[in-house]
C-alpha positions as a printed Julia matrix, in Angstrom:
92×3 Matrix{Float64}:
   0.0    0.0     0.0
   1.11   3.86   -0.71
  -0.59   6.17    1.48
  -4.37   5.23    1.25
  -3.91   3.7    -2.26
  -3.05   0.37   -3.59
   0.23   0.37   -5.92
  -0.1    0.49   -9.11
  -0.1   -3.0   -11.13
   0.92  -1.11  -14.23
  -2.18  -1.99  -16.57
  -4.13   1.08  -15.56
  -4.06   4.61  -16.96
  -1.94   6.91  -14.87
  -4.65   9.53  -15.27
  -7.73   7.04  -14.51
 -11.19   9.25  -12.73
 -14.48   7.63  -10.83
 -17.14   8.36  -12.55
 -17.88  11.26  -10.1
 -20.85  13.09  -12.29
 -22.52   9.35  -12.98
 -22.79   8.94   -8.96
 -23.76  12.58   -8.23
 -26.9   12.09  -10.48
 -27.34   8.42   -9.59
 -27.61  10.33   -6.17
 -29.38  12.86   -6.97
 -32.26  10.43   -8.23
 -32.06   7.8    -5.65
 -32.16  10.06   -2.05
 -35.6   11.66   -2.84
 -36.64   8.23   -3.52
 -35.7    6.52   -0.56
 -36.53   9.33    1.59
 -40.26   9.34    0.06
 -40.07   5.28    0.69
 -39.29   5.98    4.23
 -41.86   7.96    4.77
 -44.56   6.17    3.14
 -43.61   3.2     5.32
 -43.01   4.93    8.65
 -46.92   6.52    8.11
 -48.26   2.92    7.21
 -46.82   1.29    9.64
 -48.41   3.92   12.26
 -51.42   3.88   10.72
 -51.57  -0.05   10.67
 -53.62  -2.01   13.2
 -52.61  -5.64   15.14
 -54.35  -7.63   12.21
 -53.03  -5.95    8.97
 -50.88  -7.58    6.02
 -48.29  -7.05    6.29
 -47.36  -6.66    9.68
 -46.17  -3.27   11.7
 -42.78  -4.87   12.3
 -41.93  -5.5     8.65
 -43.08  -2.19    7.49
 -40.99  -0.39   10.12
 -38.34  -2.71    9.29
 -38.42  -1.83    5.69
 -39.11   1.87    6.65
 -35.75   1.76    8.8
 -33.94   0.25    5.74
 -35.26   2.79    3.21
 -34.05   5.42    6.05
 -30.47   3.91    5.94
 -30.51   3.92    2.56
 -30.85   7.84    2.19
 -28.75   8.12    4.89
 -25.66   6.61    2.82
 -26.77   8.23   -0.15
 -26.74  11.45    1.47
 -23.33  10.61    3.13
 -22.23   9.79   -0.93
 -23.61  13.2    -2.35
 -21.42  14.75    0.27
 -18.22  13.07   -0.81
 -18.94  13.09   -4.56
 -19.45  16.83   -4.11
 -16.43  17.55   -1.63
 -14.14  16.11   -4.29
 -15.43  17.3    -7.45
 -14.94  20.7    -5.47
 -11.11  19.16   -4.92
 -10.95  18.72   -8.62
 -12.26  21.87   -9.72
  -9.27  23.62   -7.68
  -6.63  21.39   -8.86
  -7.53  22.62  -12.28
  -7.77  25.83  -11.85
């Protein structure tokens, strides 16, 4: 390892980018999505009773999941956009 980065194995461009715009739209679709999901399944699982299909656990459960979800996608907009910020400065 060098620093934080593998070494190089030589078959790779020197000059090699992430696809940094592809995940910033990818994330810029998906968090409004699993934010809405979360909600929608946090208010029907509060507004289910003891006998509904399906049950108040697995709607919670799948509301807490949707909420992680956003949660790293949010986490990923913030990196995606702290180092196309980093890139922009190089550059200039």
């Amino acid at each position: 390892m060098i620093g934080d980065r593998s070494p190089r194995a030589g078959t790779e461009p020197s000059n090699a980018q992430s696809p940094l715009r592809l995940r910033l739209l990818l994330s810029g679709i998906f968090l409004p999505l699993f934010v809405a999901a979360a909600v929608v399944f946090g208010v029907w699982a509060a507004a289910s009773d003891a006998g509904d299909t399906p049950g108040r656990g697995a709607l919670v459960t799948i509301a807490a999941v949707a909420a992680a979800l956003a949660l790293i996608v949010a986490l990923d907009v913030t990196i995606v956009a702290r180092r196309l910020r980093r890139e922009r400065v190089r550059r200039a």
